[in-house]
Backbone as XML, in Angstrom:
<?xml version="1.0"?>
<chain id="A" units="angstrom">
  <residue number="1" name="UNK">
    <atom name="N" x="132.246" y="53.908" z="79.236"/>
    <atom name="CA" x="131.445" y="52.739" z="78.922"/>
    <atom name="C" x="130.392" y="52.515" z="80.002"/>
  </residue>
  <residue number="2" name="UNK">
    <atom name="N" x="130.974" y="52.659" z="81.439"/>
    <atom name="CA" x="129.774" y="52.352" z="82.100"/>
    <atom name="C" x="128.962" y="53.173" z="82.526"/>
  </residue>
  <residue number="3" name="UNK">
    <atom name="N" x="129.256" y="54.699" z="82.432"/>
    <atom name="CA" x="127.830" y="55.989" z="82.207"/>
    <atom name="C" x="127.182" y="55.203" z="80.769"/>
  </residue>
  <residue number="4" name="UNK">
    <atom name="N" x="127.761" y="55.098" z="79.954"/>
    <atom name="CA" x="126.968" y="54.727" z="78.802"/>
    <atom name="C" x="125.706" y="53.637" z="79.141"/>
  </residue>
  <residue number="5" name="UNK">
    <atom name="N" x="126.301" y="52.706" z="79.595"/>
    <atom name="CA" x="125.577" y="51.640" z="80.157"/>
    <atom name="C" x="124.426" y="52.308" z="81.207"/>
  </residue>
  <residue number="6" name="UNK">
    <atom name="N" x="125.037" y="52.517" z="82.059"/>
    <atom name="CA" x="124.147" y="53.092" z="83.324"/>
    <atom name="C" x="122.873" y="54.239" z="82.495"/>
  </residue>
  <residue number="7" name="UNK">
    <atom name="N" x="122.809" y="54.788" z="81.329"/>
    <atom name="CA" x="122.071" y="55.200" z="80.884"/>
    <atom name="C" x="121.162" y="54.671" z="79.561"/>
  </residue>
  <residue number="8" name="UNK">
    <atom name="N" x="121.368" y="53.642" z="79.867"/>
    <atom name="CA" x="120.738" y="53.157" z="78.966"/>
    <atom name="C" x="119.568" y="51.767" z="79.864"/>
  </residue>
  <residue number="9" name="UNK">
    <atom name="N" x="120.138" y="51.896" z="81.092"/>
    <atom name="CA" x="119.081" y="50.905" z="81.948"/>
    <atom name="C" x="117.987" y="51.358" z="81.829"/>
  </residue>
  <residue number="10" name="UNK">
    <atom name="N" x="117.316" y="50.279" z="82.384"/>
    <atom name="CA" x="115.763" y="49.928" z="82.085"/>
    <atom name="C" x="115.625" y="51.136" z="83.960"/>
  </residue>
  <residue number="11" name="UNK">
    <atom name="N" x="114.791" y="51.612" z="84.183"/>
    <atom name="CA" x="114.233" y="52.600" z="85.111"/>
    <atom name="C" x="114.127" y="51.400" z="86.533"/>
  </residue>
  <residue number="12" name="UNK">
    <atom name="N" x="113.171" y="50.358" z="86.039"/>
    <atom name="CA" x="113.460" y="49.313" z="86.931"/>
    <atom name="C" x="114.051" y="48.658" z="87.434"/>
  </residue>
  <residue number="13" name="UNK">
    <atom name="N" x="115.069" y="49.057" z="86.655"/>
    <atom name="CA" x="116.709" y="47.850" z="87.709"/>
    <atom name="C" x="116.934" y="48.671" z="89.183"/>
  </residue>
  <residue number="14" name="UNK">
    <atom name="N" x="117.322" y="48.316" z="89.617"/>
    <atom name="CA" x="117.887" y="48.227" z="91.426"/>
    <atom name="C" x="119.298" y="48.678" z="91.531"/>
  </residue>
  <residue number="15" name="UNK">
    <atom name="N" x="120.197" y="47.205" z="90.835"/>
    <atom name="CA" x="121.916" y="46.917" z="91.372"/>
    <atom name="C" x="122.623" y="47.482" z="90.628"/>
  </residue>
  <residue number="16" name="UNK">
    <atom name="N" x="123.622" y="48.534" z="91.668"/>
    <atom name="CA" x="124.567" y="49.044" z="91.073"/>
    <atom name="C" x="124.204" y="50.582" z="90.614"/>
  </residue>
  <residue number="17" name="UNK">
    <atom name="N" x="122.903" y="50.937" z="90.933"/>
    <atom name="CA" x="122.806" y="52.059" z="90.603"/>
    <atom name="C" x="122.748" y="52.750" z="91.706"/>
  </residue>
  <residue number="18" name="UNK">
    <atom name="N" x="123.530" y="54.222" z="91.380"/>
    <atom name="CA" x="123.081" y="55.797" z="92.781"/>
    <atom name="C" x="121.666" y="55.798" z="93.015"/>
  </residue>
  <residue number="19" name="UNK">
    <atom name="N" x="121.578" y="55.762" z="94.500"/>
    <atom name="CA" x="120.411" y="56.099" z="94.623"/>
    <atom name="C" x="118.862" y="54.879" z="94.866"/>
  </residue>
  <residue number="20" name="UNK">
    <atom name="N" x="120.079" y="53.719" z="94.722"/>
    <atom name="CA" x="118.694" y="52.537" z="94.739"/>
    <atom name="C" x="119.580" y="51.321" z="95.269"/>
  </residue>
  <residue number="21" name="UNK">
    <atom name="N" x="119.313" y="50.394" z="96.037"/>
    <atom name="CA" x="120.462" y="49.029" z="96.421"/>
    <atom name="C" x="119.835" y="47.821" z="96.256"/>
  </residue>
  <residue number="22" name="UNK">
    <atom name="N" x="120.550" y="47.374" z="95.622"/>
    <atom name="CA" x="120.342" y="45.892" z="95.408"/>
    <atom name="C" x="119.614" y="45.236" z="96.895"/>
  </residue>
  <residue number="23" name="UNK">
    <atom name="N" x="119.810" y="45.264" z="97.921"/>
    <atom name="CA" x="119.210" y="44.990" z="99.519"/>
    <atom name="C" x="117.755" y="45.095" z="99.412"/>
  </residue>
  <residue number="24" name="UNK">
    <atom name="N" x="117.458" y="46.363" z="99.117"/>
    <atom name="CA" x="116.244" y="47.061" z="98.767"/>
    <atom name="C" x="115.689" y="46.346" z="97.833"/>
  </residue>
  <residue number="25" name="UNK">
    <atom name="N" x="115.962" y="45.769" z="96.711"/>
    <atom name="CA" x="115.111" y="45.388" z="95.476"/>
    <atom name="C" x="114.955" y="43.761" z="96.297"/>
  </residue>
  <residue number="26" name="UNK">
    <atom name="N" x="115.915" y="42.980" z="96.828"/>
    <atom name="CA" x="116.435" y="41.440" z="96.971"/>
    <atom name="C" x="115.032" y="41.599" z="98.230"/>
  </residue>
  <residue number="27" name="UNK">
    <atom name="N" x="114.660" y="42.381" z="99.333"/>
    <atom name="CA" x="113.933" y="42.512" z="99.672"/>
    <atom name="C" x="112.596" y="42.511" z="99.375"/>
  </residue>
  <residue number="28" name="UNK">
    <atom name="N" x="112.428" y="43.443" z="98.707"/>
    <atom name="CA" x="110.808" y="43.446" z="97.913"/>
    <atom name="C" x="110.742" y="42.403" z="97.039"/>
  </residue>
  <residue number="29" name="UNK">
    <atom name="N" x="111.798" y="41.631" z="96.405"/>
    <atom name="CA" x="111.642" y="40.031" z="95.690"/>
    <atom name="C" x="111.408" y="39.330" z="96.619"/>
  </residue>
  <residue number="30" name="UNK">
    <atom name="N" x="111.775" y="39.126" z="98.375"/>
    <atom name="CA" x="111.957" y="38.018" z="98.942"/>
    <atom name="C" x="110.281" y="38.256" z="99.321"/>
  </residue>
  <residue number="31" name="UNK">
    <atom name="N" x="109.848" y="39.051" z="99.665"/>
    <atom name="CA" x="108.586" y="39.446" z="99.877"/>
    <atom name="C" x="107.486" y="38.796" z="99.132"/>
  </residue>
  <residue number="32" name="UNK">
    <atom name="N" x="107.890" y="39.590" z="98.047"/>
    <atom name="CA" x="107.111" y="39.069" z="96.667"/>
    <atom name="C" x="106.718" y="37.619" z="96.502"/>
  </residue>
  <residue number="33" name="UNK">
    <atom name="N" x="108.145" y="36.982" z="96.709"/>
    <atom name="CA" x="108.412" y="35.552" z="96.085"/>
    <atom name="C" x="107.783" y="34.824" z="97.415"/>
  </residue>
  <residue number="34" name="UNK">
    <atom name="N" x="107.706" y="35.426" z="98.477"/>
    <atom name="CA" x="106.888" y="34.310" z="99.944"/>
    <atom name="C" x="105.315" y="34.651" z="99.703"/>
  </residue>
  <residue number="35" name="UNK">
    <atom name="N" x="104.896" y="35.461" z="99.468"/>
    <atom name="CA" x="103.533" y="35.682" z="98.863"/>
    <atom name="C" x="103.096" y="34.215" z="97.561"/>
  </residue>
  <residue number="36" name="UNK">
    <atom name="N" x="104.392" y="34.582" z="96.828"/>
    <atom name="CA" x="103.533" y="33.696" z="95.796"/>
    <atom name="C" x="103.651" y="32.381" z="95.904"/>
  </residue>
  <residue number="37" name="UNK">
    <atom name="N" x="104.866" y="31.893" z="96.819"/>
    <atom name="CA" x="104.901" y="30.650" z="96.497"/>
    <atom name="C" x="103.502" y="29.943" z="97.720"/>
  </residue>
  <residue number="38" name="UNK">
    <atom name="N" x="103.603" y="30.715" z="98.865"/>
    <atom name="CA" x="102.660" y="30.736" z="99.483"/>
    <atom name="C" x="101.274" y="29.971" z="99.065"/>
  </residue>
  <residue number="39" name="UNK">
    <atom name="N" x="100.894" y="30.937" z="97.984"/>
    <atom name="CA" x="100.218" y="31.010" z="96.864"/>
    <atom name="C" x="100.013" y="29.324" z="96.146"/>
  </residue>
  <residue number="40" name="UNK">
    <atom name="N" x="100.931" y="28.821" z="96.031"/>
    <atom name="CA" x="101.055" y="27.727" z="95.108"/>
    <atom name="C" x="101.844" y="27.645" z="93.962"/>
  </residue>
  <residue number="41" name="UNK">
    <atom name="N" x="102.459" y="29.194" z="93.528"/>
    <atom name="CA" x="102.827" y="29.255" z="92.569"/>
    <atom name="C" x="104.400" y="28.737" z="92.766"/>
  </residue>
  <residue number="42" name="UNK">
    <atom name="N" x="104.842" y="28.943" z="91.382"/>
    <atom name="CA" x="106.396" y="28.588" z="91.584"/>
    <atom name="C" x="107.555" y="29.702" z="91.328"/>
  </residue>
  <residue number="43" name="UNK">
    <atom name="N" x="108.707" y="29.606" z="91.726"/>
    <atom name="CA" x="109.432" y="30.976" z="90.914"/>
    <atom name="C" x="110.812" y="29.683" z="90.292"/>
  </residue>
  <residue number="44" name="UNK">
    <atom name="N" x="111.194" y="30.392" z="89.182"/>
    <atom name="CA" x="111.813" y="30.506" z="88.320"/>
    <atom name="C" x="113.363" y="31.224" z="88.480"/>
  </residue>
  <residue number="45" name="UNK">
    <atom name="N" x="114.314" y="31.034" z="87.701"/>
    <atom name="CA" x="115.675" y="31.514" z="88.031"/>
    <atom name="C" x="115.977" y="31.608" z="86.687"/>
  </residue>
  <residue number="46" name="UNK">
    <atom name="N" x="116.755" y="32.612" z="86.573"/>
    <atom name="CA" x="117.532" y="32.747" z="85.013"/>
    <atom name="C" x="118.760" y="32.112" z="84.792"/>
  </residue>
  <residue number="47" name="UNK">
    <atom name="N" x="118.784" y="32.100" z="83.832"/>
    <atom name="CA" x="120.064" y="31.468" z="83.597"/>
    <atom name="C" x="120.871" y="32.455" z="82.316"/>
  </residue>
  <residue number="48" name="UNK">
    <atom name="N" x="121.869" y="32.366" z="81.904"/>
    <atom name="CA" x="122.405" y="33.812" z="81.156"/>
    <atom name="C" x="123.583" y="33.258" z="79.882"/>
  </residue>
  <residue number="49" name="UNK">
    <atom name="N" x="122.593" y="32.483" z="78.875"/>
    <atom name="CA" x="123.277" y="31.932" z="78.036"/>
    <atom name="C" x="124.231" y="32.602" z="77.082"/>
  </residue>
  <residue number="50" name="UNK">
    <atom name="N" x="125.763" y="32.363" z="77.025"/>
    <atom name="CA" x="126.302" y="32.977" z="76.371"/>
    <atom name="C" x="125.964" y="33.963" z="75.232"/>
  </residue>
  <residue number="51" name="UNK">
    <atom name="N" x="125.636" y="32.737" z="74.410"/>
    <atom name="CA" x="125.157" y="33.450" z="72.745"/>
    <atom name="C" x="124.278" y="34.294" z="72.905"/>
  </residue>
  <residue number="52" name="UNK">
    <atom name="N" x="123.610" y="34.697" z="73.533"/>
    <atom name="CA" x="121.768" y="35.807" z="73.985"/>
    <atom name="C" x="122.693" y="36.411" z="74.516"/>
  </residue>
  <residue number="53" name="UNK">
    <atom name="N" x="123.532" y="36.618" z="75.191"/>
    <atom name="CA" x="124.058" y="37.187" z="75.781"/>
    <atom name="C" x="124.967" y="38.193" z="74.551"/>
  </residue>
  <residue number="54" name="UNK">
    <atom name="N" x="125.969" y="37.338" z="74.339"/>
    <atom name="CA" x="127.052" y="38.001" z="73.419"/>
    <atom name="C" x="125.713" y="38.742" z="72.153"/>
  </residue>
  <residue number="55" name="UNK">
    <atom name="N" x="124.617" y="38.611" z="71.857"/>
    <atom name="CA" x="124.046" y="38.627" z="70.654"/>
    <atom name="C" x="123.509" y="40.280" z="71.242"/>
  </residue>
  <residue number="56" name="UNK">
    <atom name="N" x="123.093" y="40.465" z="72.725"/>
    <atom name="CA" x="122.324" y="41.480" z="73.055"/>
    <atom name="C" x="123.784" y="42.875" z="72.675"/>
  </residue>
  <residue number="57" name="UNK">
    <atom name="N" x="125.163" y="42.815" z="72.878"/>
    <atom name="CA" x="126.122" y="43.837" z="72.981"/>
    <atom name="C" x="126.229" y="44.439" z="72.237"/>
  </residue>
  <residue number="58" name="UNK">
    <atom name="N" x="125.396" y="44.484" z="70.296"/>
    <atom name="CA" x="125.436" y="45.256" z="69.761"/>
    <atom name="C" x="124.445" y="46.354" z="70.392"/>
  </residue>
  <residue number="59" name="UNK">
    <atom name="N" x="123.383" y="45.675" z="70.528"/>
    <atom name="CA" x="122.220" y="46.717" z="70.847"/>
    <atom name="C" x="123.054" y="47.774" z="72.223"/>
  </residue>
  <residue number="60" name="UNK">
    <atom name="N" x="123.862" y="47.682" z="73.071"/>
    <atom name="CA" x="124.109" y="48.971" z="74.124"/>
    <atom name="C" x="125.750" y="49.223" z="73.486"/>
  </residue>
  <residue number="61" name="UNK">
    <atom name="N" x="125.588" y="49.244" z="71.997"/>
    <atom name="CA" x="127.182" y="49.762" z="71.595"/>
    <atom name="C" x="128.752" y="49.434" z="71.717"/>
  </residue>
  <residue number="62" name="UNK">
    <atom name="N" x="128.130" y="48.163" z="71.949"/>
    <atom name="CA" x="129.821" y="47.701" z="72.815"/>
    <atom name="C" x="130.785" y="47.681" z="71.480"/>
  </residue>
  <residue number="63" name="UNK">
    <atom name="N" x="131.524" y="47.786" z="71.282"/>
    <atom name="CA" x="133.076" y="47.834" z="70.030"/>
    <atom name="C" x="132.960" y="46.368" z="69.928"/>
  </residue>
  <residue number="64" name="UNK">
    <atom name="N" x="133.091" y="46.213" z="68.827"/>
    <atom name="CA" x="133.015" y="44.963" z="67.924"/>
    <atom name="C" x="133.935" y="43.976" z="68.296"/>
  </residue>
  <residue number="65" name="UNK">
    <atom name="N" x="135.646" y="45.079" z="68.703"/>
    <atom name="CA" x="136.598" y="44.455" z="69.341"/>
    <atom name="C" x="136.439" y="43.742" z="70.499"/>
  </residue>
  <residue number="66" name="UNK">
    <atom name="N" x="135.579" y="44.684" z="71.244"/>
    <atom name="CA" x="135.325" y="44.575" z="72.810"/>
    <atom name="C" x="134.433" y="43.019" z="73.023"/>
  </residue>
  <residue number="67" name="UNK">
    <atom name="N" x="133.158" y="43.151" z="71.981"/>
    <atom name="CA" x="132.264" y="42.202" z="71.779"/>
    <atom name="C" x="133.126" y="40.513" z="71.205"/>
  </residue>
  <residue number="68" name="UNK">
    <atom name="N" x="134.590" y="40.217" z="70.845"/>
    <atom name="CA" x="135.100" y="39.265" z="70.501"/>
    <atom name="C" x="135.827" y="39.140" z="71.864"/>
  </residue>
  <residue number="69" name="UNK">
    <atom name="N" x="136.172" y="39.848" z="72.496"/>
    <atom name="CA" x="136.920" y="39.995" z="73.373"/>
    <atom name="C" x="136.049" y="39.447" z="74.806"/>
  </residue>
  <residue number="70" name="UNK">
    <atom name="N" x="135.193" y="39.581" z="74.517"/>
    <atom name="CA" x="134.305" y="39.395" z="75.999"/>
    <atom name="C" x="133.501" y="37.817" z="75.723"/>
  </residue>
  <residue number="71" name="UNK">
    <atom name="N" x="133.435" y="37.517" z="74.041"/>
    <atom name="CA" x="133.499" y="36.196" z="73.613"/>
    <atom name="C" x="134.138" y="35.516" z="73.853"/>
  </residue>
  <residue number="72" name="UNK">
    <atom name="N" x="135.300" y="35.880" z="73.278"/>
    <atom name="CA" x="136.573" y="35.022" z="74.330"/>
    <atom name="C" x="136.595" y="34.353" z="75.694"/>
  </residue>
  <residue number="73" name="UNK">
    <atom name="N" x="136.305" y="35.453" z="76.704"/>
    <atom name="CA" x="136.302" y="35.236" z="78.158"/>
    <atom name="C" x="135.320" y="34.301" z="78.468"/>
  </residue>
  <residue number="74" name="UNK">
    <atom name="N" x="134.639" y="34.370" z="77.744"/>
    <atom name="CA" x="133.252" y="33.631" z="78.535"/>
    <atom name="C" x="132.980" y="31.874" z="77.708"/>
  </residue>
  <residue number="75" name="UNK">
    <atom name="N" x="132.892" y="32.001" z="76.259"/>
    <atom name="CA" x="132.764" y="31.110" z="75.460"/>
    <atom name="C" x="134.424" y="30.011" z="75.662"/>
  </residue>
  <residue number="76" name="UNK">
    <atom name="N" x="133.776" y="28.775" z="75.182"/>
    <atom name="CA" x="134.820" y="27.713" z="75.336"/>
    <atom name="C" x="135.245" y="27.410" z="76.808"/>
  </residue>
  <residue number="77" name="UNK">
    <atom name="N" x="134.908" y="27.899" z="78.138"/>
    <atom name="CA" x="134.839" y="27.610" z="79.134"/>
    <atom name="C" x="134.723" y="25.976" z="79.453"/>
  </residue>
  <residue number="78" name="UNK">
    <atom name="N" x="135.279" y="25.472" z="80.513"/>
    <atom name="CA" x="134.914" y="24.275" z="81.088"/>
    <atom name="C" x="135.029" y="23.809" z="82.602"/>
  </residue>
  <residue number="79" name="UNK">
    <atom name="N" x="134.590" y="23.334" z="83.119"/>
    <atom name="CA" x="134.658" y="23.102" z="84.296"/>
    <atom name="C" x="134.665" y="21.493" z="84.706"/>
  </residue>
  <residue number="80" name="UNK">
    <atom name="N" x="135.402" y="21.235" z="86.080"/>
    <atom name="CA" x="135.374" y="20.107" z="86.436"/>
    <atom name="C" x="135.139" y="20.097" z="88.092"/>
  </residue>
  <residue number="81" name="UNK">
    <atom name="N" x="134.951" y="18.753" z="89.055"/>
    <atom name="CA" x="134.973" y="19.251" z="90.779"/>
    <atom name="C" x="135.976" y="18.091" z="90.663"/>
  </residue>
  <residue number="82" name="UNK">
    <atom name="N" x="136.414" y="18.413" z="91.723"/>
    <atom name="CA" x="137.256" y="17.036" z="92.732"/>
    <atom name="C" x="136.652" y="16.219" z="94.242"/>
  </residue>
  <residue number="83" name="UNK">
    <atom name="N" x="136.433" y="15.384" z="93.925"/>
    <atom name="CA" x="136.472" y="14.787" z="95.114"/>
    <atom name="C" x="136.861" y="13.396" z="95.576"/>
  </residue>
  <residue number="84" name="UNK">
    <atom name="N" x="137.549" y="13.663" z="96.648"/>
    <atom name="CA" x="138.418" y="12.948" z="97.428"/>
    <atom name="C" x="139.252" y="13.016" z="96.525"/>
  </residue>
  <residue number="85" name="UNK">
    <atom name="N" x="140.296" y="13.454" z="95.769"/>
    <atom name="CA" x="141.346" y="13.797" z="94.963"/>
    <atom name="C" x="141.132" y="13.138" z="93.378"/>
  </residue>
  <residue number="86" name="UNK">
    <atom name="N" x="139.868" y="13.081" z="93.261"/>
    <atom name="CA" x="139.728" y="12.396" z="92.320"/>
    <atom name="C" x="138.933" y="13.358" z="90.896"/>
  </residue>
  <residue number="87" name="UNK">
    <atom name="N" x="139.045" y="14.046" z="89.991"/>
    <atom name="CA" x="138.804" y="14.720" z="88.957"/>
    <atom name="C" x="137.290" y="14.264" z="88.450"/>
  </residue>
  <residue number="88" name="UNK">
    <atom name="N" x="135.902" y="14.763" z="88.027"/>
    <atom name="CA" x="135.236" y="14.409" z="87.186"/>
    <atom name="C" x="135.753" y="14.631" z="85.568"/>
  </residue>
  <residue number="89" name="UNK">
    <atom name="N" x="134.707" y="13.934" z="84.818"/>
    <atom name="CA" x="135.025" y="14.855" z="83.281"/>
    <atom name="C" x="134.501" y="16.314" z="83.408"/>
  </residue>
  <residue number="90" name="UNK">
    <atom name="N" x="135.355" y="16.487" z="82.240"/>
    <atom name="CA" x="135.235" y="18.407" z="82.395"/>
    <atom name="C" x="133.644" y="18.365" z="81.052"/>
  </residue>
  <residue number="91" name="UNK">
    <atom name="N" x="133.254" y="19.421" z="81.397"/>
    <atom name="CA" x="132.390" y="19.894" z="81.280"/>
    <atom name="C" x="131.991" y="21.670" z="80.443"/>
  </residue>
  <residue number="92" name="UNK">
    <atom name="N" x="130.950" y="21.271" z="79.285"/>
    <atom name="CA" x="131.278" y="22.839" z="78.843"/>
    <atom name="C" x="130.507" y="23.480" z="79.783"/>
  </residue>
  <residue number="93" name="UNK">
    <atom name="N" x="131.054" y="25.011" z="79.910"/>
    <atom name="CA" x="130.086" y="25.791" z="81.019"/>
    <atom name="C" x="129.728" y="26.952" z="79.488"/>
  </residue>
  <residue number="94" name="UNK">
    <atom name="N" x="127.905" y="26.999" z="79.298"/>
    <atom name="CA" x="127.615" y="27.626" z="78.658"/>
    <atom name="C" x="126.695" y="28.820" z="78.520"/>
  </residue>
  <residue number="95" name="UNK">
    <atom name="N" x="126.712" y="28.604" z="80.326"/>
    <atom name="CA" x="125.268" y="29.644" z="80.649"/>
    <atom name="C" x="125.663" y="30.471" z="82.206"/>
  </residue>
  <residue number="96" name="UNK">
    <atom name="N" x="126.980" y="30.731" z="82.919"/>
    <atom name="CA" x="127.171" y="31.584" z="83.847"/>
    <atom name="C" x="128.397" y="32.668" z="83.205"/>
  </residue>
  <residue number="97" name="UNK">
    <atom name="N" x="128.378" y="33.654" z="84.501"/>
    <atom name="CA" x="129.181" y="34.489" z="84.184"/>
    <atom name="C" x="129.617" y="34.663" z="85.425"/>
  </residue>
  <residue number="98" name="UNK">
    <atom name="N" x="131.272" y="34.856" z="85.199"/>
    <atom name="CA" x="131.905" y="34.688" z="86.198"/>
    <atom name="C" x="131.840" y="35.911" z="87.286"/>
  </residue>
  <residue number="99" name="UNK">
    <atom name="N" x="131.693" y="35.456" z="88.429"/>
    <atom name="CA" x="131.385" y="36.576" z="89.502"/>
    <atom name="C" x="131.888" y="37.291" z="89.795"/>
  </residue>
  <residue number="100" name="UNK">
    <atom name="N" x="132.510" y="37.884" z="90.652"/>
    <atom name="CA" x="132.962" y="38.758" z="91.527"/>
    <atom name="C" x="134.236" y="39.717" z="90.725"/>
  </residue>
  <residue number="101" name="UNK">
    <atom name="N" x="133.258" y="40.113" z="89.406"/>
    <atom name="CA" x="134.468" y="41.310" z="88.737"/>
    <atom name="C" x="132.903" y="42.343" z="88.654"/>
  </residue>
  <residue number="102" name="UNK">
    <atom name="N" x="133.926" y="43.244" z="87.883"/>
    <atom name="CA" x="132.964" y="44.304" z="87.175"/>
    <atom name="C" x="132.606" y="44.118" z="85.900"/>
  </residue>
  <residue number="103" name="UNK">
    <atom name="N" x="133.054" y="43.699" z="85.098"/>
    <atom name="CA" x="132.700" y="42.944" z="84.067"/>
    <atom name="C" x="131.363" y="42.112" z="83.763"/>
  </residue>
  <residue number="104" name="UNK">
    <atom name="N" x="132.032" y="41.119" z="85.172"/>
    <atom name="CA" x="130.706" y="40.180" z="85.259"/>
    <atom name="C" x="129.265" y="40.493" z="85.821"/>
  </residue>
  <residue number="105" name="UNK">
    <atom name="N" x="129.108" y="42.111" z="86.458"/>
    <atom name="CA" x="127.843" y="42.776" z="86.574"/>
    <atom name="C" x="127.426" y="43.312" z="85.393"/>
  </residue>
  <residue number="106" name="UNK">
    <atom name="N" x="128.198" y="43.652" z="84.966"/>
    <atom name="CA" x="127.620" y="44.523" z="83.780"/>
    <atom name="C" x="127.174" y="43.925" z="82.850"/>
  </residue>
  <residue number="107" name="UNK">
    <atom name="N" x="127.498" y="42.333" z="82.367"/>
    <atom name="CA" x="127.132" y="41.752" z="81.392"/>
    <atom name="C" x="126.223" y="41.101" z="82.010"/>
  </residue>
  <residue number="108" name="UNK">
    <atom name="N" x="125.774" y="40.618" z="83.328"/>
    <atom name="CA" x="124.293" y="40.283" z="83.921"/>
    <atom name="C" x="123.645" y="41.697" z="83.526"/>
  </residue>
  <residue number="109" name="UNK">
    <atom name="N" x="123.936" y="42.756" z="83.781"/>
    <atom name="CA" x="122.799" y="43.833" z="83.190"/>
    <atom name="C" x="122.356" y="44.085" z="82.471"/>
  </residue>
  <residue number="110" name="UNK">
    <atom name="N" x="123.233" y="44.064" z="81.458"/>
    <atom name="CA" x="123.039" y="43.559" z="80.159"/>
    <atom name="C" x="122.107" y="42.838" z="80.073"/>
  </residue>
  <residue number="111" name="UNK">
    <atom name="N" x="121.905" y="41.608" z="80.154"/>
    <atom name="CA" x="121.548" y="40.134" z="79.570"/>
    <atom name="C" x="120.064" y="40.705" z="80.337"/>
  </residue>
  <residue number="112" name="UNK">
    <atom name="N" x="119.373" y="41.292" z="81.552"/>
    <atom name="CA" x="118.051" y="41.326" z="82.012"/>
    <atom name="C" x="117.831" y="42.322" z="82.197"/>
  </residue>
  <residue number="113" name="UNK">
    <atom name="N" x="118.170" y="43.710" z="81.463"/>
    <atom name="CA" x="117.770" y="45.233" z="81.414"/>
    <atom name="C" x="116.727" y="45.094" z="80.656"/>
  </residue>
  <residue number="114" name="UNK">
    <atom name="N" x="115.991" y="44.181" z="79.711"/>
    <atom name="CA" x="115.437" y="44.346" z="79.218"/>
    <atom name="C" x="113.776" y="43.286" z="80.079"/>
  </residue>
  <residue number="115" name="UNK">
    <atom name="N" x="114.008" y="42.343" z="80.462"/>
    <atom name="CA" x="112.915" y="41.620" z="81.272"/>
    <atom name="C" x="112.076" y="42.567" z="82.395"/>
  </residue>
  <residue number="116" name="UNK">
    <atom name="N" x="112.564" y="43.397" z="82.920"/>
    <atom name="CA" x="110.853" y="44.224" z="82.860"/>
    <atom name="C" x="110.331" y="44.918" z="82.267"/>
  </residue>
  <residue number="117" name="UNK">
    <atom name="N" x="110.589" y="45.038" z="81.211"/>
    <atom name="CA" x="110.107" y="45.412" z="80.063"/>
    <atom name="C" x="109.119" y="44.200" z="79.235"/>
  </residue>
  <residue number="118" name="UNK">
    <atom name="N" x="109.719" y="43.272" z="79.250"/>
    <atom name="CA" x="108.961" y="41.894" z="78.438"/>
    <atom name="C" x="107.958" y="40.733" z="79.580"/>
  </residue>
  <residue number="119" name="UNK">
    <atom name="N" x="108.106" y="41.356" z="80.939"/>
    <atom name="CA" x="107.296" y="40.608" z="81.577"/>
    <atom name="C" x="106.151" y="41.296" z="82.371"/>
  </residue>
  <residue number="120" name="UNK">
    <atom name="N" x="105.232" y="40.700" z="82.679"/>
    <atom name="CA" x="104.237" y="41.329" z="83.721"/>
    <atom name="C" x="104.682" y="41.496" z="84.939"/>
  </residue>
  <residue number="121" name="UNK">
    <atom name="N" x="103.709" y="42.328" z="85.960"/>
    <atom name="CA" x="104.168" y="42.437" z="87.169"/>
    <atom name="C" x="104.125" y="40.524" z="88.060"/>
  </residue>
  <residue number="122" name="UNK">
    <atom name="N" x="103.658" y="39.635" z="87.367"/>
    <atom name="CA" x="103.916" y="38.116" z="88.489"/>
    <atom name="C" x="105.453" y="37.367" z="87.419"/>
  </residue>
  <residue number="123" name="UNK">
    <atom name="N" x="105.534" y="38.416" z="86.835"/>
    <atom name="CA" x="106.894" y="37.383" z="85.992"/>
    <atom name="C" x="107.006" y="36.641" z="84.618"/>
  </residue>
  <residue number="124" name="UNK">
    <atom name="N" x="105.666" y="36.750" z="84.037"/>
    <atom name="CA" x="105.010" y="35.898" z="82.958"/>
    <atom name="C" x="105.462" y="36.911" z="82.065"/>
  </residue>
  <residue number="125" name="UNK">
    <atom name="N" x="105.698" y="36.242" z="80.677"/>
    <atom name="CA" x="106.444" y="36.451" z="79.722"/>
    <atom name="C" x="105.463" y="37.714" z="78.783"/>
  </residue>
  <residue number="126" name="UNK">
    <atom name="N" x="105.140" y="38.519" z="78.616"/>
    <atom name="CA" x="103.785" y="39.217" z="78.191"/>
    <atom name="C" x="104.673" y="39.319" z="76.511"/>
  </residue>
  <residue number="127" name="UNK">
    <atom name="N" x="105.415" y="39.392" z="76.031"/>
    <atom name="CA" x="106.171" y="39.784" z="74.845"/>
    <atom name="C" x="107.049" y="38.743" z="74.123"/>
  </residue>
  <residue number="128" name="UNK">
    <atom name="N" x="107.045" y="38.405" z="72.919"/>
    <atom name="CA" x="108.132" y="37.734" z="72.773"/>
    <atom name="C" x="109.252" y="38.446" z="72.380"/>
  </residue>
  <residue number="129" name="UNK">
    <atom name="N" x="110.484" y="37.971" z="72.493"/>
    <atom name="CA" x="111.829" y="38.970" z="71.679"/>
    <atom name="C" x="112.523" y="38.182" z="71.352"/>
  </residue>
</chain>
């Protein structure tokens, strides 16, 4: 699954691939991004909404099973904080993915293998999809 994946990236991705490091790319963004804001301009952050998300897994082949299965994990989520021992209301969580697995890279790769492809070199949307 993940040669599959790994060959099907966009040429421009950075993380996680032989031969290129995430350090290296987070670099030439931090660069980038002090130039522009410099500039006046603003930058922007993604966010990685379930459904766009779950909707992109036919397109890199994922098993239909796999694709309910990874619905599961992510969809119906909720979250709450504490403080001073005290609970907020819980909350749906409908737009992260949980970190520090392998899972949760691959379905960020997923979700923006395709944005340099649909944007210009300052970030602007050149395509709709």
């Amino acid at each position: 699954m993940v040669d599959h994946m790994i060959s099907n990236l966009s040429d421009r991705q950075f993380g996680f691939i032989m031969g290129r490091t995430a350090v290296i790319q987070l670099l030439c963004m931090l660069d980038e991004w002090t130039e522009y804001i410099d500039s006046g301009n603003q930058i922007d952050c993604i966010k990685v909404p379930h459904k766009k998300l779950i909707s992109k897994l036919p397109y890199y082949n994922f098993h239909p099973d796999i694709i309910i299965w990874i619905n599961s994990c992510l969809c119906h989520r909720q979250q709450r904080v504490m403080i001073n021992g005290l609970f907020s209301k819980r909350y749906s969580v409908l737009s992260v993915i949980p970190q520090g697995s392998i899972l949760g890279t691959l379905l960020y790769l997923v979700y923006v293998n395709d944005l340099p492809e649909i944007c210009d070199s300052n970030g602007n949307e050149s395509q709709m999809y």
